[in-house]
N, C-alpha and C positions, 0 to 999 in steps of 0.2 A: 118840365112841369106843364101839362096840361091841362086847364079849369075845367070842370064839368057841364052839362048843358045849362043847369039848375045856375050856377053862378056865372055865365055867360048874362042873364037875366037882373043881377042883381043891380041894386044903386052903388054899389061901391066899383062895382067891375068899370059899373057904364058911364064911373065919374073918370076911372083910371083911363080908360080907352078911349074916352073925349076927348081928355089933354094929351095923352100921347099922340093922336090922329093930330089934333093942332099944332102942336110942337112939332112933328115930322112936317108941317108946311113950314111951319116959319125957320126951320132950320134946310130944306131945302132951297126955298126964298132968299135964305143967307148965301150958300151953296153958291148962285147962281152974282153973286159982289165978289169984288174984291176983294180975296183976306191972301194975308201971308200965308205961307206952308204951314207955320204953327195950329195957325185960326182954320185952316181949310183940314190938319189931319184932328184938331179936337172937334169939330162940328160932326166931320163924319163918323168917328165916334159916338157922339150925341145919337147922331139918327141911327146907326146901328145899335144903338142900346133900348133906343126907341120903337123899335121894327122887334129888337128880340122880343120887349113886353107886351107886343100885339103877337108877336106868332103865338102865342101859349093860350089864344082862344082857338086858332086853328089844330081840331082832331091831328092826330099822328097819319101820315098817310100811311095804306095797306100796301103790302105789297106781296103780290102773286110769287108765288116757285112753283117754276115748272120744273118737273122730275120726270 
């Protein structure tokens, strides 16, 4: 899923993409202590769940075929 330009703009996007943006420091911020392998493979989890809900303002990239 990709958002459009028009809802990249809105208040609801730009309240979602605040707190994720924040959330991806404080869970890298974590990252960076000591946790168990439990706490270290849910964290990373976290921030890649975190990263997918930001990729979905970034367009799909193009790509060229050369024939």
């Amino acid at each position: 899923m990709i958002i459009t330009p028009e809802h990249r703009q809105s208040a609801g996007w730009l309240l979602v993409k605040g707190y994720a943006t924040r959330r991806c420091v404080e869970l890298r911020a974590r990252l960076e202590g000591e946790l168990s392998h439990e706490e270290t493979i849910k964290t990373r989890a976290a921030l890649r769940e975190m990263k997918l809900l930001l990729s979905i303002e970034k367009p799909e990239q193009e790509f060229e075929i050369n024939e």
